[in-house]
PALO-206435 format. One record per residue (C-alpha): residue number from 0; x, y, z. Coordinates in steps of 0.1 Angstrom, whole numbers, plus 2048, in hexadecimal, padded with zeros to 3 digits. Last residue first. Layout:
# residues N
{site NUM,{X,Y,Z}}
...
//
This chain:
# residues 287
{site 286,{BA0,7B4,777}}
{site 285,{BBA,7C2,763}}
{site 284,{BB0,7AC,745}}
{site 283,{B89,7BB,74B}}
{site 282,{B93,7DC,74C}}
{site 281,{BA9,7DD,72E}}
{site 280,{B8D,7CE,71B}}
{site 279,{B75,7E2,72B}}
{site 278,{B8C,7FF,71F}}
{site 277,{B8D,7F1,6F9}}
{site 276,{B68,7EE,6F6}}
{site 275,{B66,813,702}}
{site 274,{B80,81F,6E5}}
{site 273,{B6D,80A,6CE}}
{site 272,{B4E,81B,6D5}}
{site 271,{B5A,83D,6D9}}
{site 270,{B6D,837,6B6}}
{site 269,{B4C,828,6A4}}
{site 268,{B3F,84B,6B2}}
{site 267,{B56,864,6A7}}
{site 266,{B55,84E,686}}
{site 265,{B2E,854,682}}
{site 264,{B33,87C,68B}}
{site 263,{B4B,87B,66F}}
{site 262,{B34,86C,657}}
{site 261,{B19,886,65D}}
{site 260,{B34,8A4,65E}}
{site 259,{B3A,894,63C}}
{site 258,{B16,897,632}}
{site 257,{B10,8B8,640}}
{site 256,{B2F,8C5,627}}
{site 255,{B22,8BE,608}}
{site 254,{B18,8DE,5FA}}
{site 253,{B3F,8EE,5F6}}
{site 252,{B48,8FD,617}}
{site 251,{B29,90D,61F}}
{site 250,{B2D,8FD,643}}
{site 249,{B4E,8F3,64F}}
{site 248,{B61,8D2,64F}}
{site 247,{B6E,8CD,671}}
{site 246,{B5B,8AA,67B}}
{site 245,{B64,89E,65C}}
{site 244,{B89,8A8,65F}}
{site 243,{B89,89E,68A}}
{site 242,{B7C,879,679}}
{site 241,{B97,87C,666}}
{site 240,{BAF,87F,67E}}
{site 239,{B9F,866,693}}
{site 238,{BA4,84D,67A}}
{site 237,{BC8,856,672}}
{site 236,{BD1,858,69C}}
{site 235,{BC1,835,69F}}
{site 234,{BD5,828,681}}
{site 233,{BF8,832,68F}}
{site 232,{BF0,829,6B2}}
{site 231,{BE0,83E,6CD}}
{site 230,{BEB,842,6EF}}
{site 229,{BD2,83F,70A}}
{site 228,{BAD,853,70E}}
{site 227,{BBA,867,6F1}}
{site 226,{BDD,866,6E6}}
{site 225,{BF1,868,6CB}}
{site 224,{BF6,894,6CA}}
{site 223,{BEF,89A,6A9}}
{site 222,{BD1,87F,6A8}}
{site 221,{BC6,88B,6C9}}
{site 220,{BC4,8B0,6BD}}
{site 219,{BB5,8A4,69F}}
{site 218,{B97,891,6B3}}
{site 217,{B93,8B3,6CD}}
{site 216,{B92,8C9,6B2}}
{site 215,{B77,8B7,69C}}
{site 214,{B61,8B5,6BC}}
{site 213,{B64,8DD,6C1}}
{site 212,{B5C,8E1,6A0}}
{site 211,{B3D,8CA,69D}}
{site 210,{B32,8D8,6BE}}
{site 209,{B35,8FA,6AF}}
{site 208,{B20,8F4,693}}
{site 207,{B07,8E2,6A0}}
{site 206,{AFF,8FC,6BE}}
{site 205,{B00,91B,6A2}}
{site 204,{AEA,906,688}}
{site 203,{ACB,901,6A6}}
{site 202,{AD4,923,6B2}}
{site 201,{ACD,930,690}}
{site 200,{AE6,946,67A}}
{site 199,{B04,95C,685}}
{site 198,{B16,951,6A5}}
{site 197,{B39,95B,695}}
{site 196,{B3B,92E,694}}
{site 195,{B1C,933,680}}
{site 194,{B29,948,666}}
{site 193,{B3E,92A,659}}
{site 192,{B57,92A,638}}
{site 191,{B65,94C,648}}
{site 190,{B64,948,66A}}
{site 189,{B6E,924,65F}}
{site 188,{B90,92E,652}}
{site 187,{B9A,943,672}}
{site 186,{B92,925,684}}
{site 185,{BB0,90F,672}}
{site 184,{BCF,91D,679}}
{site 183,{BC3,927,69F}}
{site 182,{BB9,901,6A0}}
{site 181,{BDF,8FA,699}}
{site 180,{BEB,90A,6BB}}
{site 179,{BFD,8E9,6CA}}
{site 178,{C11,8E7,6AE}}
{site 177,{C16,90A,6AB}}
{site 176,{C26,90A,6CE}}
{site 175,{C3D,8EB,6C4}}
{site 174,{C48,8FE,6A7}}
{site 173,{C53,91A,6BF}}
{site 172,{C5D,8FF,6D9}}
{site 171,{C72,8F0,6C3}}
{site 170,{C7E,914,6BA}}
{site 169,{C86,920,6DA}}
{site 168,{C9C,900,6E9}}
{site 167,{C91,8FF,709}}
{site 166,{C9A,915,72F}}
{site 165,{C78,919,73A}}
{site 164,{C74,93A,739}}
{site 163,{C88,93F,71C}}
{site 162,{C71,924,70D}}
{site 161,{C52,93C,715}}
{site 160,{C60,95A,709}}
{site 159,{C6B,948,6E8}}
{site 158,{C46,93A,6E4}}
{site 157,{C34,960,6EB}}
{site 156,{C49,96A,6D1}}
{site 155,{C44,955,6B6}}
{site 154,{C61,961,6A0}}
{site 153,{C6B,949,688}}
{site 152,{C54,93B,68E}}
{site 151,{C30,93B,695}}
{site 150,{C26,93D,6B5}}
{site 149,{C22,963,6BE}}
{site 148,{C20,96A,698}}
{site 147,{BF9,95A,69E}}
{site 146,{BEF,97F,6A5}}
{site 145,{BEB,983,681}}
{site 144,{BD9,964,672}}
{site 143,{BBD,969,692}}
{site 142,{BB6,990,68C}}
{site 141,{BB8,98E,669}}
{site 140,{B9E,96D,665}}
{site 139,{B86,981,681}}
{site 138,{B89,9A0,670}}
{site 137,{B7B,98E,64D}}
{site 136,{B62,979,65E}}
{site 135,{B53,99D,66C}}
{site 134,{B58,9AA,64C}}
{site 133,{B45,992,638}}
{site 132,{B58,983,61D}}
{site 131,{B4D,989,5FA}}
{site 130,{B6D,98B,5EB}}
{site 129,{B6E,9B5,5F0}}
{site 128,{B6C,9AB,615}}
{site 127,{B8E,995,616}}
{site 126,{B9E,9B1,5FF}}
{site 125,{B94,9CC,61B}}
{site 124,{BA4,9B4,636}}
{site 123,{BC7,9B3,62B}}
{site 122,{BD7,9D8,62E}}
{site 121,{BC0,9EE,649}}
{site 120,{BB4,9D3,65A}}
{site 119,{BD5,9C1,65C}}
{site 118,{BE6,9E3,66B}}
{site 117,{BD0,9E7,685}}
{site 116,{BCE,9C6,68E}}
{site 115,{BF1,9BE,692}}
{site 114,{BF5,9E1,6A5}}
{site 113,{BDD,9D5,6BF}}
{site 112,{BE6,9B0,6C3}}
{site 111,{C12,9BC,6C6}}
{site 110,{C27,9B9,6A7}}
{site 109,{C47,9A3,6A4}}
{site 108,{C3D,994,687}}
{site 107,{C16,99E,67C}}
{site 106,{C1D,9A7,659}}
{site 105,{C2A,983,651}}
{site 104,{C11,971,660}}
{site 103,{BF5,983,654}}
{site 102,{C01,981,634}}
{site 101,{C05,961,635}}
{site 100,{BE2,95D,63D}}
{site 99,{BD7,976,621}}
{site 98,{BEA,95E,606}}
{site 97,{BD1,93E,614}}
{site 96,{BB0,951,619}}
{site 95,{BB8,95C,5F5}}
{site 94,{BBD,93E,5EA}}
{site 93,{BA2,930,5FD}}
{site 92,{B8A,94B,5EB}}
{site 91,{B95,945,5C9}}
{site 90,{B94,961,5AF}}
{site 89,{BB6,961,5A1}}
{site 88,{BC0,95F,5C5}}
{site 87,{BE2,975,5BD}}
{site 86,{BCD,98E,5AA}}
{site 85,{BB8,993,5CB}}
{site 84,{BD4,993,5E2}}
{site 83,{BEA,9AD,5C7}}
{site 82,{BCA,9C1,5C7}}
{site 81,{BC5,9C8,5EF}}
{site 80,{BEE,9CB,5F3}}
{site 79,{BED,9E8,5DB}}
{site 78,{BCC,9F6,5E9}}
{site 77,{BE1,9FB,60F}}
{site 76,{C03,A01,5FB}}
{site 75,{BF0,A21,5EC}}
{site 74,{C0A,A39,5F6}}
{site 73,{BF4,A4E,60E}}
{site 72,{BE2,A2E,618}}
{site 71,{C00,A1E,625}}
{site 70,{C0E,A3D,634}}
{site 69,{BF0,A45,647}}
{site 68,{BF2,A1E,651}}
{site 67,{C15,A22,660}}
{site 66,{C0A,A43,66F}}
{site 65,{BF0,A33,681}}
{site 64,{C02,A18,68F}}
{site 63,{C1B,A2B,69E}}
{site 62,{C01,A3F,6AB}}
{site 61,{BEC,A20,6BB}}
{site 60,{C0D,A11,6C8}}
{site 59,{C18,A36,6DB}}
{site 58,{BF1,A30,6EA}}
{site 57,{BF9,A0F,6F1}}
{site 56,{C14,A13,702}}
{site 55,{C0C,A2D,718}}
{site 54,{BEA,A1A,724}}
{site 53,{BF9,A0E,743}}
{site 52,{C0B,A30,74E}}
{site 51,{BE9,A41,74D}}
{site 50,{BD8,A1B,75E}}
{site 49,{BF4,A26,77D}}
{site 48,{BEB,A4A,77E}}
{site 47,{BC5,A44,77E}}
{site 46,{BC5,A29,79B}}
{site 45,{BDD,A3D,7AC}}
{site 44,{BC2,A58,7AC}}
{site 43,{BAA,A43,7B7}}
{site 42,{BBC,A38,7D1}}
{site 41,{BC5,A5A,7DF}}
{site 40,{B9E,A64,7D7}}
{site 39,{B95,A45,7EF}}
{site 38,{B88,A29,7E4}}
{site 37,{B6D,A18,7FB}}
{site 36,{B74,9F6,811}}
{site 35,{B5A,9E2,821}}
{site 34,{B5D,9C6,808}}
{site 33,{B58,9DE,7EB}}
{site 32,{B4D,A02,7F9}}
{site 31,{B34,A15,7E2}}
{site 30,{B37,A3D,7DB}}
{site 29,{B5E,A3C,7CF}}
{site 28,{B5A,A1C,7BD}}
{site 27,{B35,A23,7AE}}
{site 26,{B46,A44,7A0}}
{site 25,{B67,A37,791}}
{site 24,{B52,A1A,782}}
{site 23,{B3B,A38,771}}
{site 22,{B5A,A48,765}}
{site 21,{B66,A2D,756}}
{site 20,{B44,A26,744}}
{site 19,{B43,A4D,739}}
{site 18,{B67,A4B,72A}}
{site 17,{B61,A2A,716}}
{site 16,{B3D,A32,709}}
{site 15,{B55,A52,6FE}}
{site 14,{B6B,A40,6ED}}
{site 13,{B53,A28,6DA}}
{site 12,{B3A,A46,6D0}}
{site 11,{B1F,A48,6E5}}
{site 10,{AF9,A38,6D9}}
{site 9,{AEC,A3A,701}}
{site 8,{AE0,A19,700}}
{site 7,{AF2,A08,6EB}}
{site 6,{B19,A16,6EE}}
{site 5,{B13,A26,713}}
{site 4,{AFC,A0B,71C}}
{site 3,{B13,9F0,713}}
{site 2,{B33,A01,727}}
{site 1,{B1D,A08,746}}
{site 0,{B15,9E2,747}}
//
């Protein structure tokens, strides 16, 4: 709360909204016990030494970073990359959605959230905005494509942590990993083809679209994985497939896109039909 008034109600500059709302949770600690118990000035100043040595890295990250992208935009790399994605699309928005993913991808190996942003923002994003992409959609696709490095091989470090942990193979579990992630291959995509999923437009739009996609995750997800209320044969996990494609098909695609949503939101229900016929079935041959 003392963070939103600084930055709206106060109109303070990001940094110091951030100051003046951590010094106003300092205050309220030191004044106001919590569960009986008020912070003392030896706390407090632990508190402060400890989220000092915290905050290390990422400041020695936030230089690093910005002297890569001083470098970039002293050379011209930065406006470089910008033109070779746009030429490379040859004027086709999925295209370029397409070459800035792997991009993304690529630039973001091995790099920690912060410094893949940073970087993305400075070298893919401007040629998703001078497309016509809004630059809140445009962020979003950058900040999604590049932190998904973390499980996508060959690297995904977050998966190879995890299978060291649990003593498997690291790169079936790194391609297991981005198995399980495909929606964060596909959201990024519908930011862009969707405003309504960033919660711009009408409630009425807003609610529809994000039940659609929401629904269209859950049917592909059981149609990767074979199994929904039981395990799914080879033509159950093909129509429920495609019903999670109708159901995922995002708005302003191409001008038809309500009407296959429509059809999709009739197969999600022949399926829950048929899916409930089949457990009386069961039901009634157990009983």
């Amino acid at each position: 709360a003392a963070l939103v008034y600084a930055l709206f109600g106060l109109n303070y500059e990001p940094e110091m909204a951030g100051l003046v709302a951590t010094a106003i949770v300092l205050a309220l600690g030191v004044v106001f016990p919590f569960r009986g118990k008020r912070i003392g000035f030896r706390d407090l100043y632990a508190m402060l030494r400890d989220a000092g040595t915290s905050v290390l890295d990422l400041f020695m990250l936030g230089a690093a970073a910005g002297v890569m992208i001083g470098a970039l935009n002293y050379s011209g790399v930065g406006f470089t990359l910008t033109l070779v994605l746009i030429l490379l699309a040859g004027g086709s928005l999925v295209a370029l959605l397409v070459l800035s993913a792997i991009a993304n991808i690529i630039l973001g190996l091995g790099l920690p959230t912060v410094g893949v942003y940073i970087v993305l923002a400075t070298l893919v994003a401007p040629a998703l905005v001078k497309m016509g992409i809004a630059p809140m959609a445009a962020h979003m696709f950058i900040m999604y494509y590049g932190c998904l490095s973390m499980i996508s091989p060959p690297v995904a470090i977050a998966a190879f942590v995890a299978a060291n942990l649990a003593g498997a193979d690291p790169n079936r579990t790194g391609w297991v990993a981005m198995a399980f992630g495909w929606t964060l291959f596909v959201i990024p995509f519908l930011f862009v083809f969707s405003g309504t999923l960033l919660l711009k437009g009408d409630p009425l739009s807003i609610a529809v679209d994000l039940s659609l996609a929401v629904a269209g995750v859950w049917f592909i997800s059981a149609a990767m994985m074979g199994y929904a209320a039981r395990p799914l044969g080879f033509a159950a996990r093909a129509c429920h497939g495609v019903t999670g494609l109708c159901l995922f098909m995002p708005a302003n695609a191409f001008g038809a896109e309500r009407w296959i949503n429509a059809a999709g939101v009739g197969l999600a229900v022949a399926l829950f039909v048929r899916e409930k016929a089949v457990s009386r079935r069961a039901v009634a041959a157990g009983g």
